[in-house]
C-alpha positions as CSV (number, residue, x, y, z in Angstrom):
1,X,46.5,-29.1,3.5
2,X,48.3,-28.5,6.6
3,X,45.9,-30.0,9.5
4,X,46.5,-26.5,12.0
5,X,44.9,-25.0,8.9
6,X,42.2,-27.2,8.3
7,X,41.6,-27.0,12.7
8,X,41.7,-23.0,12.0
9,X,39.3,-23.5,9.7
10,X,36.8,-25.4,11.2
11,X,36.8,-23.5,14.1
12,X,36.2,-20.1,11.8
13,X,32.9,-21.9,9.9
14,X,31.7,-23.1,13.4
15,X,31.8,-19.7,15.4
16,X,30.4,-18.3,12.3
17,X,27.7,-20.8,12.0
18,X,26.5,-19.8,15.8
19,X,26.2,-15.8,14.8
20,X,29.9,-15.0,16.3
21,X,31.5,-13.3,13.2
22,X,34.0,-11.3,15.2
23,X,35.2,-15.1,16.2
24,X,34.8,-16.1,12.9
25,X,37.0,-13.3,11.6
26,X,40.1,-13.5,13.5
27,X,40.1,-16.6,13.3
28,X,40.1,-16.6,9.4
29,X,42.8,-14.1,9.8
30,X,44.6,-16.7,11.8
31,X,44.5,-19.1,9.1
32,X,45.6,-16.7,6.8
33,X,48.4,-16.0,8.3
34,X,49.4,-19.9,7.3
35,X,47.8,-19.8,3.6
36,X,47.8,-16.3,2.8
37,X,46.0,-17.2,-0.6
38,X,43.8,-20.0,0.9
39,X,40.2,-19.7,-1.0
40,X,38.2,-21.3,1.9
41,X,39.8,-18.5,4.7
42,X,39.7,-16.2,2.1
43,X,35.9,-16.7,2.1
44,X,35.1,-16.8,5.8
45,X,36.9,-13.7,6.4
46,X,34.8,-12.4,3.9
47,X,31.2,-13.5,5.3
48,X,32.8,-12.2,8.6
49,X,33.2,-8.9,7.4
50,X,29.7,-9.0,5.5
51,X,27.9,-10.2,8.5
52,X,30.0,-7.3,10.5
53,X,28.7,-4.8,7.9
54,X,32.0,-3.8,6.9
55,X,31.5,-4.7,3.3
56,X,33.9,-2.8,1.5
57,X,36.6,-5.1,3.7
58,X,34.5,-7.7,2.6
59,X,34.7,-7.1,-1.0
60,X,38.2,-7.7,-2.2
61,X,38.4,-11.2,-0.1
62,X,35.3,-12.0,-1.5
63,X,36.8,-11.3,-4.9
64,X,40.3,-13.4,-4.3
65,X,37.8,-16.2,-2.9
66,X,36.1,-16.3,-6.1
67,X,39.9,-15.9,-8.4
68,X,40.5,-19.2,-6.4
69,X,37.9,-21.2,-5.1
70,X,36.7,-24.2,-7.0
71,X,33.0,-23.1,-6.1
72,X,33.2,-19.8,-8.1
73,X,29.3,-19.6,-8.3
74,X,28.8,-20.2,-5.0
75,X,31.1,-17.8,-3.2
76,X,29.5,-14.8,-6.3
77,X,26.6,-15.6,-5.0
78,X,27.6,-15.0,-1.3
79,X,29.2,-11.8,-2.1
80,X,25.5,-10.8,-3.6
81,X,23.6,-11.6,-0.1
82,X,26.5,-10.2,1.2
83,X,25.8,-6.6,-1.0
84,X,22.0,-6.9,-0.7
85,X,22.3,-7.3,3.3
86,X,23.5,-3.4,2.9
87,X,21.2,-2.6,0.1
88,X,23.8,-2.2,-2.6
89,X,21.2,-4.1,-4.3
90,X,22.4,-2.8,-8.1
91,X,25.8,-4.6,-7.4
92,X,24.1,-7.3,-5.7
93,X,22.7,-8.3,-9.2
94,X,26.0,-8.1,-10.7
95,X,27.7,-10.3,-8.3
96,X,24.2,-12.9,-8.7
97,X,24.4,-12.6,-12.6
98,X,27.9,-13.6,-12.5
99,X,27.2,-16.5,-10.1
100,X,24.5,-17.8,-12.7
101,X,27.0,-17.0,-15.5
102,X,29.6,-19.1,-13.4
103,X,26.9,-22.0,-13.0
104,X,23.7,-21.9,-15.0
105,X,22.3,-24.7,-12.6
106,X,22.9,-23.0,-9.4
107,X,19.6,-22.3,-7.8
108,X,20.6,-20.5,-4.9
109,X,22.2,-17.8,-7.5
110,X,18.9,-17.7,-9.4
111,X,17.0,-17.0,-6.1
112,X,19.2,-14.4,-5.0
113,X,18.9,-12.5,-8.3
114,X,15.2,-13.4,-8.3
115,X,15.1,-11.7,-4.8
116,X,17.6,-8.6,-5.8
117,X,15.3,-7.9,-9.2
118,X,12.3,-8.1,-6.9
119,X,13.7,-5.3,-4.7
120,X,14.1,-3.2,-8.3
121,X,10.8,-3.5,-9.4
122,X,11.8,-5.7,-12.4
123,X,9.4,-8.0,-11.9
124,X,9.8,-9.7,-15.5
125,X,13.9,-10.2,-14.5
126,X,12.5,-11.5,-11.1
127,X,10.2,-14.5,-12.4
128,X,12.7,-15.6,-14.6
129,X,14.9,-16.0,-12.1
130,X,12.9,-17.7,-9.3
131,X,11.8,-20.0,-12.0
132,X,14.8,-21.2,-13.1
133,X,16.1,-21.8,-9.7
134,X,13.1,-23.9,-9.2
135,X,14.3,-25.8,-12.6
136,X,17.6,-26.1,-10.8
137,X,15.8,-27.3,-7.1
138,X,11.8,-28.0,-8.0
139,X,10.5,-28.6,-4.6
140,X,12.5,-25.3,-3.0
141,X,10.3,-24.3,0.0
142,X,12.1,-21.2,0.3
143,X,12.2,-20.2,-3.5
144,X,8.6,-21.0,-4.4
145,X,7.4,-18.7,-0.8
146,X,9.4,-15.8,-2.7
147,X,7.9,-16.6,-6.3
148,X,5.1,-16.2,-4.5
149,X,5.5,-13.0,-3.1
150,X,6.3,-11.7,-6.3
151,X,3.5,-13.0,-7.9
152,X,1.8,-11.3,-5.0
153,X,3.3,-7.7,-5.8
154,X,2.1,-8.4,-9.6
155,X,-1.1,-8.7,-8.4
156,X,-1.6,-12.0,-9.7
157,X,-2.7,-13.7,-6.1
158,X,-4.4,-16.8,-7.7
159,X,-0.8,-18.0,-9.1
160,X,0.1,-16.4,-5.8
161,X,-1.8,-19.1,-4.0
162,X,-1.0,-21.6,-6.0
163,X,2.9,-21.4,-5.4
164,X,2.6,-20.6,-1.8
165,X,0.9,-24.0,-1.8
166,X,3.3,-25.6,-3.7
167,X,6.1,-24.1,-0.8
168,X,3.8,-25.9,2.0
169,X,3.9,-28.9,0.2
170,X,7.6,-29.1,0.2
171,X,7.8,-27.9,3.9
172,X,4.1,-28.0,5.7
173,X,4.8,-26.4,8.9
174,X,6.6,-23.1,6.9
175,X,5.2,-20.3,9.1
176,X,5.7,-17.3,6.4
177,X,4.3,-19.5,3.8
178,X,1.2,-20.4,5.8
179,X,0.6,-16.0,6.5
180,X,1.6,-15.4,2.8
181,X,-0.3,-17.3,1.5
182,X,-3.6,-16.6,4.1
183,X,-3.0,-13.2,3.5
184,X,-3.0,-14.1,-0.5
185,X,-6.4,-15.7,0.0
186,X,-8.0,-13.2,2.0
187,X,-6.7,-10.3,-0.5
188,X,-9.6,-12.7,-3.3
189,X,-12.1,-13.3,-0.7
190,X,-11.0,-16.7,0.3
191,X,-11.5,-15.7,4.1
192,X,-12.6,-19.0,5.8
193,X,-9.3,-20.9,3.9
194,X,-7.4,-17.3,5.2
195,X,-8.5,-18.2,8.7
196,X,-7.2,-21.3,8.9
197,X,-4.1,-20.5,7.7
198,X,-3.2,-17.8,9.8
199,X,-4.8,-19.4,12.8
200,X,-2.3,-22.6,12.0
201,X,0.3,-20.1,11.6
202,X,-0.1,-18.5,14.6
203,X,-0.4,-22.0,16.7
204,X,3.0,-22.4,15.0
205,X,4.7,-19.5,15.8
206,X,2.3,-17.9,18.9
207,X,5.2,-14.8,19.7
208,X,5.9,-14.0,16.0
209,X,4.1,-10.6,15.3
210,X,3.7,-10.6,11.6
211,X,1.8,-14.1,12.3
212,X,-0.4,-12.2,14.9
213,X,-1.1,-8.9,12.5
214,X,-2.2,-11.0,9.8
215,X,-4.5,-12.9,11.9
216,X,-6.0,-9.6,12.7
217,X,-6.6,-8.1,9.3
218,X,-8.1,-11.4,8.6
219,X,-10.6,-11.8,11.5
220,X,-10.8,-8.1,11.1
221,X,-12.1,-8.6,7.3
222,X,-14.5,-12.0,8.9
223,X,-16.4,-9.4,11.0
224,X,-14.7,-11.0,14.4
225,X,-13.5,-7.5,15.6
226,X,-13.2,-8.8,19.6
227,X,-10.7,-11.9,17.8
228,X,-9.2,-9.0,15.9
229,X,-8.9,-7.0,18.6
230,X,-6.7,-9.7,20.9
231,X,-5.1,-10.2,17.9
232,X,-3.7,-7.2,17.3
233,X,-2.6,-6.7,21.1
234,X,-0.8,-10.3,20.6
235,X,1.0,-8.7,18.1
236,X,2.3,-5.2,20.4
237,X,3.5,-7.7,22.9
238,X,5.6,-9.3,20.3
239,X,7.0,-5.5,18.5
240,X,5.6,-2.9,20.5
241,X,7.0,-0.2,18.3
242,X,5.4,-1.7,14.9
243,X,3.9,1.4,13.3
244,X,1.9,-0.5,10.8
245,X,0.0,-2.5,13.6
246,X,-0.6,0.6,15.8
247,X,-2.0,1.8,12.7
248,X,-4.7,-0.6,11.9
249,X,-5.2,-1.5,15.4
250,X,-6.4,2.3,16.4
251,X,-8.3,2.1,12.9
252,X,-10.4,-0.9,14.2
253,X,-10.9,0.6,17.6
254,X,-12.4,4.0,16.3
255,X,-14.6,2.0,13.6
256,X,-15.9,0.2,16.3
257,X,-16.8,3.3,18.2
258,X,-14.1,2.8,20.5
259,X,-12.9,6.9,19.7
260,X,-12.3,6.9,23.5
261,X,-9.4,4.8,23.7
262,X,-8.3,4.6,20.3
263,X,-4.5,5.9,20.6
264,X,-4.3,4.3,24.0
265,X,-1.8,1.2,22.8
266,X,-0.1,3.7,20.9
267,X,0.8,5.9,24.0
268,X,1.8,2.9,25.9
269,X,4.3,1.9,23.2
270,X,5.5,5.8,23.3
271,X,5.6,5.8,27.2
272,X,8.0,2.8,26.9
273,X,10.2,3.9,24.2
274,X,9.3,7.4,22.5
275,X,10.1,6.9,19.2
276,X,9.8,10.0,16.2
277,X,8.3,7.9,13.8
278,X,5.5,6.3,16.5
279,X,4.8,10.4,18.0
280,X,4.5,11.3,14.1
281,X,1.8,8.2,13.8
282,X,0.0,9.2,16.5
283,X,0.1,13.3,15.6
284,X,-1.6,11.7,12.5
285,X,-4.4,9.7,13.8
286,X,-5.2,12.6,16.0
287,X,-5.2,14.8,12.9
288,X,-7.6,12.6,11.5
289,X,-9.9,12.4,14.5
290,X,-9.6,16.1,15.0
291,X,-8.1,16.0,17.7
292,X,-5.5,18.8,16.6
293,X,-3.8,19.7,20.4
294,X,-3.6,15.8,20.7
295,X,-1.8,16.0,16.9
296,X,0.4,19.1,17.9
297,X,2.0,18.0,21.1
298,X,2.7,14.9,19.4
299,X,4.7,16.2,16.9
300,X,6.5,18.8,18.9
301,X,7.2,15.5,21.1
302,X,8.7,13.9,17.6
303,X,10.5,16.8,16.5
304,X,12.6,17.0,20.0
305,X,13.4,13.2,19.8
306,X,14.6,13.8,16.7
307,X,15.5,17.4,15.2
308,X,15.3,16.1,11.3
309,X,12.1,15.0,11.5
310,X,10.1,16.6,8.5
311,X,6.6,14.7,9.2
312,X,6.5,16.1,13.1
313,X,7.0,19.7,11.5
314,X,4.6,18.5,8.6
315,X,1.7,17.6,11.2
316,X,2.3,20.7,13.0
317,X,1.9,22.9,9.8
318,X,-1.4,21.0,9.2
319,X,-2.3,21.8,12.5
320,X,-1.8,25.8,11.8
321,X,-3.7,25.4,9.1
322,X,-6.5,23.9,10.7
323,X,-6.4,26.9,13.2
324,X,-6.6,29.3,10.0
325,X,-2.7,30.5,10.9
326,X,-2.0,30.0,7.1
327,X,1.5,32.5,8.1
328,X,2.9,30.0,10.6
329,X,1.4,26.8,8.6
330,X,3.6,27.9,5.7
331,X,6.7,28.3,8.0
332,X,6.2,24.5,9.5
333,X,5.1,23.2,5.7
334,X,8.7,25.2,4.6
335,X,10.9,23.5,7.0
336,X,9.0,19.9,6.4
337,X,9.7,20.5,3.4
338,X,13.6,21.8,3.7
339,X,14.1,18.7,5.4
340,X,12.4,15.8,2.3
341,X,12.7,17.8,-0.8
342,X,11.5,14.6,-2.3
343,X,8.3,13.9,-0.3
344,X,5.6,14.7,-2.5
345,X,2.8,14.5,0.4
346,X,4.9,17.8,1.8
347,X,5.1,19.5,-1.6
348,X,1.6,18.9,-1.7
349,X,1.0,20.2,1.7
350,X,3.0,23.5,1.3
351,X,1.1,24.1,-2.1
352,X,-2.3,23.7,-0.8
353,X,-1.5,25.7,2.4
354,X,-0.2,28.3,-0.6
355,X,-3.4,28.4,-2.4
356,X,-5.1,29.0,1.3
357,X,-2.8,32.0,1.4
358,X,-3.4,33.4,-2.0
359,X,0.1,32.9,-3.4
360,X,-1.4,30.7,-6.1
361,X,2.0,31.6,-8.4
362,X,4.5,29.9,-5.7
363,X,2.1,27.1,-5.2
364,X,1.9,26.5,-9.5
365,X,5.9,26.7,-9.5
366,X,6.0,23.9,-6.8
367,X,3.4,22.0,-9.0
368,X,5.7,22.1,-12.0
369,X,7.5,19.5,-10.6
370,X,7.0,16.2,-12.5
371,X,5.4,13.5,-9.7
372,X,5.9,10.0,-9.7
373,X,2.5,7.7,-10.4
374,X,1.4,7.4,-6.8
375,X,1.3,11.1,-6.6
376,X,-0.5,12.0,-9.8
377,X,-3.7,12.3,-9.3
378,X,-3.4,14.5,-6.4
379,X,-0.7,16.6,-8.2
380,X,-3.5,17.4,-11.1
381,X,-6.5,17.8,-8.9
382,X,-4.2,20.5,-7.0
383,X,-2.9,22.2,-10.4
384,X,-6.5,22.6,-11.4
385,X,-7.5,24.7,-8.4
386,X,-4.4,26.8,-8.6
387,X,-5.3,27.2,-12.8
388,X,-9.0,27.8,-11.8
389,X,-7.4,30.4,-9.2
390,X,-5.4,32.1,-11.4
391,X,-7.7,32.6,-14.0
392,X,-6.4,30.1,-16.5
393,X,-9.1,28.9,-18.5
394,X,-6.9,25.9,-19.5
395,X,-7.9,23.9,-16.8
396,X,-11.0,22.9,-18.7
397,X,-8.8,20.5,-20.6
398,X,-8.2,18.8,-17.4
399,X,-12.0,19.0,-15.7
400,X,-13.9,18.4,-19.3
401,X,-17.1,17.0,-18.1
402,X,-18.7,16.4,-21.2
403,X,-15.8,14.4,-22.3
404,X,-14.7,12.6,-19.1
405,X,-17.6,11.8,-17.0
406,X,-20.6,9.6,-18.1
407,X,-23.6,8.1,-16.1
408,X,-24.4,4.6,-17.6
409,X,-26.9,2.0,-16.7
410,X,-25.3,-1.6,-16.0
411,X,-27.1,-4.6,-17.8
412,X,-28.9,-7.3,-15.5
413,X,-26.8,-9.7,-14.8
414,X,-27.9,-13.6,-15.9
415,X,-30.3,-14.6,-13.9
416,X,-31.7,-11.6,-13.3
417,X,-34.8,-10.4,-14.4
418,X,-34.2,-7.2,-14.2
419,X,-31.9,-4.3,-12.1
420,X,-34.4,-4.2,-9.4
421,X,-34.2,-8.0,-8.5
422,X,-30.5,-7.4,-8.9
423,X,-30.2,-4.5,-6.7
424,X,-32.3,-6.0,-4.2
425,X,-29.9,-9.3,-3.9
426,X,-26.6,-6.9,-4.0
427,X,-28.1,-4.9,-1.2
428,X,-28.5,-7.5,1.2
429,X,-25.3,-9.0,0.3
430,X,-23.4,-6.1,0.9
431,X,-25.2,-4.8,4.5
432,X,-23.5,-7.4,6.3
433,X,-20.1,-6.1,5.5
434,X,-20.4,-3.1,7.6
435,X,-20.1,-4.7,10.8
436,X,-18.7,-1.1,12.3
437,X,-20.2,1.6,14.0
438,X,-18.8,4.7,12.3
439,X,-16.4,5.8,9.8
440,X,-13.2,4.8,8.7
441,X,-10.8,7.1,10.2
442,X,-8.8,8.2,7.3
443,X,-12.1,8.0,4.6
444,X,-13.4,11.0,3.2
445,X,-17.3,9.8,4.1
446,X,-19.5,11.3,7.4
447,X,-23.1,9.3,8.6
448,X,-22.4,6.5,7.4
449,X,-20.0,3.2,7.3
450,X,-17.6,1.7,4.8
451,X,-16.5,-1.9,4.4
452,X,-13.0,-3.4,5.0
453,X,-11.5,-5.0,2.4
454,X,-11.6,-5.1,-1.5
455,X,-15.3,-5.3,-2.3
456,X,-14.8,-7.2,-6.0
457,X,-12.7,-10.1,-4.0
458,X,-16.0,-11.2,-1.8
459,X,-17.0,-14.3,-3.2
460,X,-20.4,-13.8,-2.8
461,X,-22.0,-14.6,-6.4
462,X,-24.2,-11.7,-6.7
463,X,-20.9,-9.3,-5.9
464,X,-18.8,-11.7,-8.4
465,X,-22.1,-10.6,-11.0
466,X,-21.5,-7.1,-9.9
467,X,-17.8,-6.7,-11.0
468,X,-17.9,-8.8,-14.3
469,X,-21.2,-6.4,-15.4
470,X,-18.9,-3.0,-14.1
471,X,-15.7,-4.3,-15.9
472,X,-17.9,-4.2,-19.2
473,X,-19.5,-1.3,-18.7
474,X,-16.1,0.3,-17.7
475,X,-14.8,-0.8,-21.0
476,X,-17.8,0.7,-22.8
477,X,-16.9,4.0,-20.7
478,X,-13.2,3.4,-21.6
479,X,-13.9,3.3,-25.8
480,X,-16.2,6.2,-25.9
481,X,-13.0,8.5,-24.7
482,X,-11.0,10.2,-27.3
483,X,-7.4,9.3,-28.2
484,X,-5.1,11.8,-27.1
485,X,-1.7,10.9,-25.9
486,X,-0.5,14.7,-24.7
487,X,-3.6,14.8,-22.2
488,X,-2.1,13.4,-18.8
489,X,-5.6,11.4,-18.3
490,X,-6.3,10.1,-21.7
491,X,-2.7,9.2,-22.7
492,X,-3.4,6.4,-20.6
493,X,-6.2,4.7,-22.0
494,X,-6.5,1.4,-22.2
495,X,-8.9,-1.8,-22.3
496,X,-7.4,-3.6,-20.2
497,X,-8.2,-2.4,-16.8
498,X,-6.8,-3.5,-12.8
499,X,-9.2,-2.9,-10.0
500,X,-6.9,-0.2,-7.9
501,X,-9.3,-0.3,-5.3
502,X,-13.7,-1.5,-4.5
503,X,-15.7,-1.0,-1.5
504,X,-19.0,-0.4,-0.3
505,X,-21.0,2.7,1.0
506,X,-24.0,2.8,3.3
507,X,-24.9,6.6,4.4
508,X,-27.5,7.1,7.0
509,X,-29.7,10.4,6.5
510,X,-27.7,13.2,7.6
511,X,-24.9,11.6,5.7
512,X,-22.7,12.6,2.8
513,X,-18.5,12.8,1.5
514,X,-16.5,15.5,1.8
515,X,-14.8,17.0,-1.6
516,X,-11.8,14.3,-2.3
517,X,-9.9,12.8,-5.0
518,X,-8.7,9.3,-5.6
519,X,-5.0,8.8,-5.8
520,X,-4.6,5.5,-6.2
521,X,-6.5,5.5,-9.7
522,X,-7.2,6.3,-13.3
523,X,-10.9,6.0,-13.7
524,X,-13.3,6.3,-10.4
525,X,-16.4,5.2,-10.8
526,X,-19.8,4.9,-8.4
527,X,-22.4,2.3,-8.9
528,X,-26.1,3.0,-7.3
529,X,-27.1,0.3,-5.3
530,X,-30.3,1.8,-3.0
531,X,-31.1,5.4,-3.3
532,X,-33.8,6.7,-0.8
533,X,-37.2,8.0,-2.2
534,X,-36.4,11.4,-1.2
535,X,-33.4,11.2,-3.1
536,X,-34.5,9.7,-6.4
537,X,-37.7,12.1,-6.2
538,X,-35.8,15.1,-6.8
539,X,-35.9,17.3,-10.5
540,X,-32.0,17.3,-12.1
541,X,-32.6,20.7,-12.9
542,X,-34.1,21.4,-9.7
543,X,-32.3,23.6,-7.2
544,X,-32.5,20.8,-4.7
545,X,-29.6,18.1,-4.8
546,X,-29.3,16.0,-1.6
547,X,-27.6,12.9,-2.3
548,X,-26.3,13.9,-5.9
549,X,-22.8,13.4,-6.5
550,X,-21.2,16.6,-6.7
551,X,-18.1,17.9,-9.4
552,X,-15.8,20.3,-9.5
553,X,-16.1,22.0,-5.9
554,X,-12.6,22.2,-4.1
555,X,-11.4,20.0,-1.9
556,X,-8.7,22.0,0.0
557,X,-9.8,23.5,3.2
558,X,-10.3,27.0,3.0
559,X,-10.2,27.5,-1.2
560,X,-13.6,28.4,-1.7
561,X,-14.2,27.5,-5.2
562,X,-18.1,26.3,-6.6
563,X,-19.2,22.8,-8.1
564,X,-19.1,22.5,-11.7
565,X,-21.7,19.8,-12.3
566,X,-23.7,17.4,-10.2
567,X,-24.9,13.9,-11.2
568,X,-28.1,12.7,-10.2
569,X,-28.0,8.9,-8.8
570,X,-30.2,6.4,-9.9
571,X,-30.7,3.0,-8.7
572,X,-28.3,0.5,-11.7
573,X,-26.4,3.4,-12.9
574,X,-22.7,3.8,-12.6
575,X,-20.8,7.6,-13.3
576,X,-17.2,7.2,-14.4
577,X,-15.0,10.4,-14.4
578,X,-11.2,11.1,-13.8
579,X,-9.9,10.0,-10.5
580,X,-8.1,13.3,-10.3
581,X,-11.5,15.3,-10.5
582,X,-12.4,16.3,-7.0
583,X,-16.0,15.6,-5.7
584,X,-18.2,14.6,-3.2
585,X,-21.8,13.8,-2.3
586,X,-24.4,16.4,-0.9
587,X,-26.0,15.2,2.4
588,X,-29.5,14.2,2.5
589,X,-32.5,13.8,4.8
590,X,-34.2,10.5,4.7
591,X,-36.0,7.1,6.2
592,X,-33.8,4.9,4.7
593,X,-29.7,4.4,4.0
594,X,-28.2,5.4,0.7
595,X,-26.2,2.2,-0.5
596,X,-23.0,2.6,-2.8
597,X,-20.3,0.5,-4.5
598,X,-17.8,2.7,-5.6
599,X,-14.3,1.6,-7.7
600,X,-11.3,2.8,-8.9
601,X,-9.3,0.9,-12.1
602,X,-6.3,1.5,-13.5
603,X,-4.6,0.3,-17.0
604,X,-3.6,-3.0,-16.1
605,X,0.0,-3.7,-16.7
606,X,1.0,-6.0,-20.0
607,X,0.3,-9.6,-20.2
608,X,2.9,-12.0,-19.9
């Protein structure tokens, strides 16, 4: 090779190696000029252009790289990082499959298509593929931190743990291994090892604010809300505009009665740079507190920072509708809506703000529309009402009580003489969770607290004896339903059942739950820990029913529609129904707190 070349060259892969691609790029070119068909030039110009963003330059010099270079696999590969930088992630895959195909032992194109699958959802396709770049390289740190990941996002966080250790092994001081896999064990209870992860992490890498946030939500789930608290601002210093720390950072500050000064970090971060989406977050966490001027001169703020934005014109609608404007809600919901055709929490909006109105045919045509799964359960609930509405008597095949719901009493666990001993050990276990003063912000309950965290992942024993004696009984619910694969809640049935979400209630007297629904699951389910005397006292049949769960009512502001059925608790009984069936629980008057551990499941994916 002539040695001008090989000097152009070098001087291309170093200015690219120190981040200076427009460098790296002419001086590619440069080269070029020499060896017009050189595969190595070829190749930086290419991971110039990438790295500029200018990838369909990039492509065809990525492609006469690969015609030439003896490293085929390698420079595929590139072109895939290259593709999935600019989220052309289905052509990403192609360009990492032929890479593999080019080079069956090349790890680094097994990882890439591991980490292009994982962005797809195909998380079969992405195992495969991290495992057989760890075949290729065993003890890659960076590989077995994104197995992990994945095993995370499968919800399989004990294998999750296990390869995030694996990744610390190889490379001990690996910050976003030590906070995956802290956060990993915290998401199964594991919160003293969590702590010390995420403190070691975050001794490691003090300014990095993911490191920070997770620390939070740990100490946060440990009870150490002042910790959490310092935390969390550690965190704004290093990304002031992260909306997903604003978020839980206000959260912890109302739940510890701090209502006061809950969106005060928020406005700081809006005073210094008044972003949409941070004036949309805020519009919301006022909406939640009631604060509606608060939420509407947020959004109005949001909408004139940025004209397209449907969630500011979405708040604003909600905020209309809270004032009982139904006329200019619809007119806010419309142009939300106009401007995300595909955002099913507007649609929803818009058709419950239509049923408020009494335009129940528009709001059923919008409901026609075929949701995704995280959307179901609302998209049912809402149909109902409009059915009920209209007169349609079909409904009942949706809100079939007889069918659906079922009150069951749990057997004592071992070791337990009986449900009383039981319930006595699960309530003092479960008290000291609720280390807040008030209600979650965005939870459905009033007088009363809720705990942080996935209840079923504590590992206290008597909670660990709680879940495997409702996972049976949930199966026992599960095989007394018909089979009926045309009804949209029974065509899912299955035995095999994922916890989509578990937590603990304690209401005070005075307390109760507004009418709601659960959209994250398929069966919801409430299990009676402590119910007061003045509670349990009270006839079924009788006309009183403080404390009873309640069936049927609607849960849309302003659609007056009567429960159905109410469920009398009882101290070791758990009611299963529908988690598309709106209810709620009628407030009480009494001495001492009424003590819940309600769940949701969901058909748990195949087994590998």
């Amino acid at each position: 090779m002539n040695s001008g070349v090989m000097n152009i060259l070098q001087d291309a892969a170093a200015q690219f190696q120190r981040g200076r691609f427009l460098e790296a790029l002419a001086s590619s070119e440069a080269a070029l000029k020499h060896a017009p068909n050189h595969p190595e030039a070829l190749h930086l110009k290419a991971l110039a252009l990438g790295r500029l963003q200018r990838i369909e330059e990039a492509l065809p010099f990525f492609d006469a790289a690969a015609a030439r270079h003896p490293q085929r696999h390698a420079i595929l590969a590139n072109k895939g990082n290259a593709l999935r930088a600019v989220e052309r992630i289905d052509e990403a895959i192609e360009a990492y499959t032929a890479s593999v195909a080019a080079n069956p032992n090349f790890a680094n194109g097994w990882a890439g298509l591991g980490g292009a699958c994982r962005q797809t959802g195909e998380i079969d396709k992405a195992e495969d593929a991290f495992r057989r770049a760890l075949v290729a390289e065993p003890n890659d740190a960076g590989t077995l931190n994104n197995l992990g990941l994945l095993l995370t996002d499968a919800n399989r966080r004990e294998e999750a743990v296990a390869a995030f250790s694996s990744a610390l092994a190889a490379r001990p001081d690996m910050v976003f291994a030590l906070v995956n896999r802290g956060a990993a064990l915290r998401s199964i209870g594991r919160i003293d090892e969590a702590l010390a992860d995420h403190r070691r992490a975050a001794a490691l890498a003090p300014e990095d604010p993911e490191t920070q946030y997770q620390l939070a939500n740990t100490l946060r789930q440990a009870g150490l809300m002042a910790e959490a608290e310092s935390a969390y601002q550690a965190a704004l210093r290093a990304a002031p505009a992260r909306v997903n720390i604003h978020r839980d950072y206000a959260r912890l500050l109302w739940e510890m009665g701090e209502s006061g000064r809950f969106l005060e970090p928020l406005e700081q971060a809006i005073a210094a740079e008044p972003h949409a989406y941070l004036l949309t977050l805020k519009g919301e966490l006022a909406m939640r507190a009631g604060q509606l001027a608060v939420a509407e001169q947020a959004a109005t703020q949001a909408i004139a920072v940025d004209a397209r934005c449907s969630v500011g014109h979405r708040i604003i609608g909600r905020v209309r509708r809270h004032e009982s404007n139904v006329d200019a809600a619809t007119t806010s919901l419309e142009a939300s809506f106009r401007l995300a055709p595909d955002d099913f929490e507007t649609l929803h909006e818009l058709a419950e703000t239509l049923l408020v109105g009494g335009d129940v045919e528009r709001a059923l045509d919008l409901l026609r529309t075929e949701p995704p799964r995280e959307h179901l359960q609302k998209h049912i609930a809402l149909k109902t009402i409009a059915m009920r509405l209209s007169g349609d008597e079909e409904y009942r095949r949706l809100y079939d009580y007889d069918r659906f719901t079922r009150k069951i009493m749990i057997e004592p666990p071992a070791g337990f003489a009986n449900l009383a001993a039981f319930n006595d050990a699960l309530a003092a276990a479960i008290v000291p969770l609720h280390a807040t003063r008030q209600q979650p912000l965005d939870q459905t309950l009033y007088g009363g607290t809720q705990s942080f965290g996935r209840l079923w992942d504590e590992p206290n024993p008597v909670i660990q004896a709680l879940k495997r004696q409702l996972l049976e009984t949930a199966r026992t619910y599960v095989a007394g339903l018909p089979d009926d694969p045309d009804h949209p809640f029974l065509a899912q049935k299955s035995m095999a059942l994922d916890c989509a979400g578990a937590w603990s209630v304690v209401l005070s007297s005075g307390g109760g739950h507004v009418d709601h629904i659960h959209p994250e699951g398929w069966i919801s389910a409430s299990y009676y820990v402590r119910i007061p005397q003045e509670v349990a006292g009270l006839n079924q049949d009788g006309g009183d029913k403080a404390g009873f769960l309640r069936l049927g009512a609607s849960g849309v502001d302003g659609v007056k529609l009567p429960a159905e059925r109410w469920v009398k608790p009882e101290e070791g009984a758990v009611v299963f129904f529908p988690s598309y069936i709106w209810h709620g629980v009628e407030n009480f008057a009494s001495q001492s707190p009424r003590i819940t551990a309600p769940f949701d499941l969901a058909p748990a994916p195949p087994a590998r």
